[in-house]
Each structure stands twice: as structure tokens, then as C-alpha cells.
N, C-alpha and C positions, 0 to 999 in steps of 0.2 A: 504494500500500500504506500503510495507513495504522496510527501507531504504538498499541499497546494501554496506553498510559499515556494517560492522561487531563489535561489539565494545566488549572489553573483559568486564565481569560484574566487578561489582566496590568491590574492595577487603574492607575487614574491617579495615587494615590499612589506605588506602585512603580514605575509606569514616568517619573515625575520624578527617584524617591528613585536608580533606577540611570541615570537621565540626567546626575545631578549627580553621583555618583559615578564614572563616566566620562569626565565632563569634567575634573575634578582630573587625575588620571595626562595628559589629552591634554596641558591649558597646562600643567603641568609638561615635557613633553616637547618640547612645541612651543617655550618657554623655551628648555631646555636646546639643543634646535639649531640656532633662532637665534644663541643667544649664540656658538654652534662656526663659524656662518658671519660671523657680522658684527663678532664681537672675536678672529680668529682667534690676536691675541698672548696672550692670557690665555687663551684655549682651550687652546692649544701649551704654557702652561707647566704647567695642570691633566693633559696628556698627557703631557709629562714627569712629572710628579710620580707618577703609576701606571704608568712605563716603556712606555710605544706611544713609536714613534719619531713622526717629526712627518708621514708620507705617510699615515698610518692615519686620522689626522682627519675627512679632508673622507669618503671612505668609510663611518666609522662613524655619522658624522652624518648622511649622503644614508641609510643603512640606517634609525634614529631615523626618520627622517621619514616613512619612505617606510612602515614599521612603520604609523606613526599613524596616515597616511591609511587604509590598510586596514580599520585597527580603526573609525575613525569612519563607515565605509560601510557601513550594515545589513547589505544583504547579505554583506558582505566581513567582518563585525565578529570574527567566533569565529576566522579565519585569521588579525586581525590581531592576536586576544588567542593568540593559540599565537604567531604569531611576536616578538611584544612579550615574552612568558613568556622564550623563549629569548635576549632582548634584555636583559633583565633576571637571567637566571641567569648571561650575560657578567660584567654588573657586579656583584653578589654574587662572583663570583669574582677579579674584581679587586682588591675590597676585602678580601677575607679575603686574597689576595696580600700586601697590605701590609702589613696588619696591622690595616685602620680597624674601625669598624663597619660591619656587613653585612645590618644588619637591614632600612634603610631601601629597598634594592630589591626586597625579598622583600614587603614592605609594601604597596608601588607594586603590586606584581604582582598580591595580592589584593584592592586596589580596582580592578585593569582587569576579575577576574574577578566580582567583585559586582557590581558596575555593569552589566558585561553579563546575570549572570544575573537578575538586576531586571526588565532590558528586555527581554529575548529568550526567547520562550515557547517556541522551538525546543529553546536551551538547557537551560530548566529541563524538558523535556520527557526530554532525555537525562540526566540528572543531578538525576532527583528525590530531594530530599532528607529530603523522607517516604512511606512506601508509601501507595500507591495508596487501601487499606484505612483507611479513617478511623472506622472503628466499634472502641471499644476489646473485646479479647476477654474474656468473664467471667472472672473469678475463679478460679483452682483452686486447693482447698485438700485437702490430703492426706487421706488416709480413715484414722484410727487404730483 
């Protein structure tokens, strides 16, 4: 069955501009859970400082990673941008817990969503962001 949107194929500028845009969020994240497995003392004391006790760590990091992979597997990418979304609305909520700024995971989130919908003509197929109709409709002007 095939969808009655029409989607234009994905050009080679767009499909770099949302490849690199996709990679920012991945080495950031992939960053971040390294650093939870390989410096676990300064990881533990960034988990105190936002209240997780210290058994929570290696969990939420295996979850981080395990997110990423998803996201970077075409096929897998839009389950791993929904579960990275709710990866992210964690940490938004951590931070408004404490009191920090909250802006920078909400941030992250809409470059995992650009990026994908750059590359993924499935995506933009579901979530077209202009109608279909690309003829502007005339003019109407009132009859006085």
C-alpha cells in the first residue's frame, strides 16, 4: 500500500547536511558514555551531584549507548530517535530538578530529529512539513 504523499527524493546536499547533523548528538553521546565507563570516579561524582545513587550509572549508560546504536542503524534510526527523545526528556528533567539549565537536552533532541528528517525520506514522508499542493491558490478579494 503505498503512501498518497509524495515526497521529493532526498538530495545529496540534505542527505550530508542531516548526516552531519546526526553525527553531532551520536559523538556527543558516545563521549558522554565513555567517559561513565572509563572514568567511573568523576562519572559517580556528576551522579551525585543530580542525586542517582551510584548503582544507577552503569544502567543508564548501557541504556545511552544502547539508544545510539539504534539511532545510527537506518533501518532502526526513527526507534532510536523516539527512544533517545525519551533519553533526553530524562535529562531535561533532571536538570530543571536542580535547578540548572534545561535547555541544552531539548536542543540535542532537535538535532537527532533534523538530522534524521534530512536523511530519511520515510520520515519526511510522514511529517510533511508542507502540503503536498505546491501551486499557490489565487487571490480572493472581496466583492464590494
Amino acid at each position: 500500500m503505498q503512501s498518497a504523499t509524495q515526497v521529493a527524493p532526498t538530495s545529496k546536499q540534505m542527505l550530508w547536511t542531516g548526516r552531519v547533523l546526526s553525527a553531532l548528538p551520536v559523538l556527543l553521546f558516545i563521549l558522554t558514555g565513555m567517559f561513565g565507563l572509563l572514568n567511573p570516579a568523576a562519572a559517580l561524582q556528576g551522579f551525585a551531584h543530580y542525586g542517582y545513587p551510584n548503582s544507577a550509572m552503569l544502567p543508564i549508560t548501557v541504556a545511552e549507548i544502547v539508544c545510539v546504536i539504534v539511532y545510527v542503524i537506518p533501518r532502526t534510526s526513527v526507534l532510536g530517535a523516539i527512544l533517545l527523545t525519551g533519553y533526553l526528556g530524562g535529562a531535561t528533567a533532571t536538570h530543571v530538578r536542580v535547578g540548572e539549565p534545561f535547555f541544552l537536552p531539548i536542543v540535542v533532541g532537535v538535532v537527532v530529529w533534523a538530522g534524521l528528517f534530512l536523511r530519511d525520506e520515510r520520515l519526511r514522508a510522514l511529517i510533511p512539513l508542507r502540503s503536498a499542493n505546491t501551486t499557490p491558490e489565487p487571490e480572493r478579494r472581496n466583492a464590494v
